[in-house]
C-alpha positions as semicolon CSV with decimal commas, in nm:
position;residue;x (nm);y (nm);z (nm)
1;X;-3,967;-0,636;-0,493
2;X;-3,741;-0,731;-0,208
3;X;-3,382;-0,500;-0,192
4;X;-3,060;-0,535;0,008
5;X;-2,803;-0,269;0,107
6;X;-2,487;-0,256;-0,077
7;X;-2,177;-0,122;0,025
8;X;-1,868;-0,114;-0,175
9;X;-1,549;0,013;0,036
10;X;-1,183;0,106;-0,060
11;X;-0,936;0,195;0,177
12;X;-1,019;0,561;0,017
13;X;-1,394;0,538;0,139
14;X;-1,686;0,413;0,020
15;X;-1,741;0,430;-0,331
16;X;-2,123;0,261;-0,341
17;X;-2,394;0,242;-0,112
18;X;-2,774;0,149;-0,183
19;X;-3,060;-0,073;-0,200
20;X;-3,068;-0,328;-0,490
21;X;-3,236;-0,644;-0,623
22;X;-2,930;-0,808;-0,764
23;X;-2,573;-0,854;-0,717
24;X;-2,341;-1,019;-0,996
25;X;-1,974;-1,035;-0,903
26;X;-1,706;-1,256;-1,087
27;X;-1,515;-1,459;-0,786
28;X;-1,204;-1,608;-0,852
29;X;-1,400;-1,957;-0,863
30;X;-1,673;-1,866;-1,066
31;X;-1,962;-1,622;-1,136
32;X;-2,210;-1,585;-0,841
33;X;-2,569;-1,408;-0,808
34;X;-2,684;-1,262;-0,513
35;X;-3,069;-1,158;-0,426
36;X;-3,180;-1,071;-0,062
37;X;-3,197;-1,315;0,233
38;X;-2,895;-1,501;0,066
39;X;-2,731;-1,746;0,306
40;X;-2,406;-1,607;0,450
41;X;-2,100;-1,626;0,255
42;X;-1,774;-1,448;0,205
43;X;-1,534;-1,556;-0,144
44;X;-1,239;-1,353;-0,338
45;X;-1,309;-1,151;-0,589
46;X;-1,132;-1,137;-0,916
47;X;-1,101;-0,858;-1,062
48;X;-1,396;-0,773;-1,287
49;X;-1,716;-0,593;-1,323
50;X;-1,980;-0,592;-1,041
51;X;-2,327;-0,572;-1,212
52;X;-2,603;-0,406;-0,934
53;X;-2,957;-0,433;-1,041
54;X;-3,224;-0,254;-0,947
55;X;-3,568;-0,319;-0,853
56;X;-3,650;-0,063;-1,110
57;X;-3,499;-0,288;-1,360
58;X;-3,189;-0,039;-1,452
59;X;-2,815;-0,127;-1,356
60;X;-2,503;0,018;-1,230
61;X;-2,181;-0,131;-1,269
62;X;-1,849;-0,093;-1,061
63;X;-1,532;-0,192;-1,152
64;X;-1,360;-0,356;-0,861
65;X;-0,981;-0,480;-0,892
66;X;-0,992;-0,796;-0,703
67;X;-1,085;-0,782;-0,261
68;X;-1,356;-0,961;-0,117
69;X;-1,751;-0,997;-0,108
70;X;-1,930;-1,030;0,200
71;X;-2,286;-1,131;0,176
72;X;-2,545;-1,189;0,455
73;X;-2,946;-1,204;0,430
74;X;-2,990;-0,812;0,458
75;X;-2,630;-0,620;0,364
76;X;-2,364;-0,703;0,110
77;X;-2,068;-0,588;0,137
78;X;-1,749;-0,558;-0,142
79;X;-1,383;-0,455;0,021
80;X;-1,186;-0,384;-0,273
81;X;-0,807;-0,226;-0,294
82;X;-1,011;-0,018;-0,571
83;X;-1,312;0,053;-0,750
84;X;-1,523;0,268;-0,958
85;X;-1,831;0,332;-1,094
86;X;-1,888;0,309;-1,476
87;X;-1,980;0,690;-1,506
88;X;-1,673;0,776;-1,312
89;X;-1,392;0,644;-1,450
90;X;-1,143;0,837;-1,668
91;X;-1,058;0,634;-1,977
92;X;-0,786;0,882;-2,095
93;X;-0,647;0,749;-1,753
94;X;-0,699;0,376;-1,791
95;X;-0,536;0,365;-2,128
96;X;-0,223;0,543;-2,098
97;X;-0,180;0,274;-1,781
98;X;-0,283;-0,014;-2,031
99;X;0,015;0,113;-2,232
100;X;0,252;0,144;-1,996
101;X;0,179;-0,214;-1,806
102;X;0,141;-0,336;-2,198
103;X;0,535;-0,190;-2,267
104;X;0,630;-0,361;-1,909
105;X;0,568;-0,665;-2,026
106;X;0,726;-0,664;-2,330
107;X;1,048;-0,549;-2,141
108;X;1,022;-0,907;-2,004
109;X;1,196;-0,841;-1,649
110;X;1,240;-1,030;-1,324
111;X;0,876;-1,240;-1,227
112;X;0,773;-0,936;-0,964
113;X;0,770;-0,650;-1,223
114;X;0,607;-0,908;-1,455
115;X;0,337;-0,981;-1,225
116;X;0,301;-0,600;-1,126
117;X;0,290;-0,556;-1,487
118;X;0,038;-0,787;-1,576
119;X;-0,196;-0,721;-1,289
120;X;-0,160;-0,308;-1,410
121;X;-0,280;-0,455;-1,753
122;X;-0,576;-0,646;-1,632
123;X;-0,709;-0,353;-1,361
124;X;-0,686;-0,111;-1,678
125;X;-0,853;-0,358;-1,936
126;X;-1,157;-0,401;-1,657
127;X;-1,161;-0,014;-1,616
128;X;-1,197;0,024;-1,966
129;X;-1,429;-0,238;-2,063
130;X;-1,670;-0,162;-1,802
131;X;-1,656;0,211;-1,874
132;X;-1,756;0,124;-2,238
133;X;-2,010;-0,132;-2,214
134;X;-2,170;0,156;-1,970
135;X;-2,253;0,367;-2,216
């Protein structure tokens, strides 16, 4: 079965790198699949879960708060503000920031710290959901 290299980046390092069959990311227009020797593309990702499958017929999944896909026939590449493997993340973590973005919101403030607020929430929900549909 035919692979390509994946490379997920932060601006802390790289967080994923290996050969897979499949991509699935969630862009902010719409699902997309990737397989090897896709045409070139690059589109904004929302943030969401990024399913890798591999030729083995297992999958890892990365949570990814919104940045950008990169794809090209033999390398795909995810730049993301942050991300995180499934087995990784700390769920203690995520939901003490659910609560807090969850209380910022009910404070109703200015439209920044409501944004901020609601962005929090939506990083922490995707942490969360993609640690437990992991296991």
């Amino acid at each position: 079965m035919k692979t390509v290299q994946v490379n997920i980046v932060t601006p802390d390092g790289p967080v994923y790198d290996s050969e897979v069959a499949m991509v699935i990311a969630k862009t902010v227009s719409g699902e997309i699949g990737v397989l090897p020797g896709h045409i070139p593309m690059v589109a904004p990702l929302a943030i969401s879960a990024v399913t890798l499958k591999k030729d083995n017929g297992s999958s890892e999944v990365v949570a990814v708060s919104g940045g950008f896909i990169e794809v090209r026939p033999d390398k795909i590449s995810i730049l993301a503000p942050s991300a995180e493997v499934a087995s990784n993340i700390d769920v203690a973590r995520a939901k003490e920031a659910m609560k807090r973005a969850e209380e910022r919101l009910q404070k109703k403030q200015d439209n920044i710290d409501f944004k901020r607020a609601e962005l929090a929430l939506k990083r922490a929900i995707n942490r969360i959901s993609v640690h437990e549909g992991n296991k």
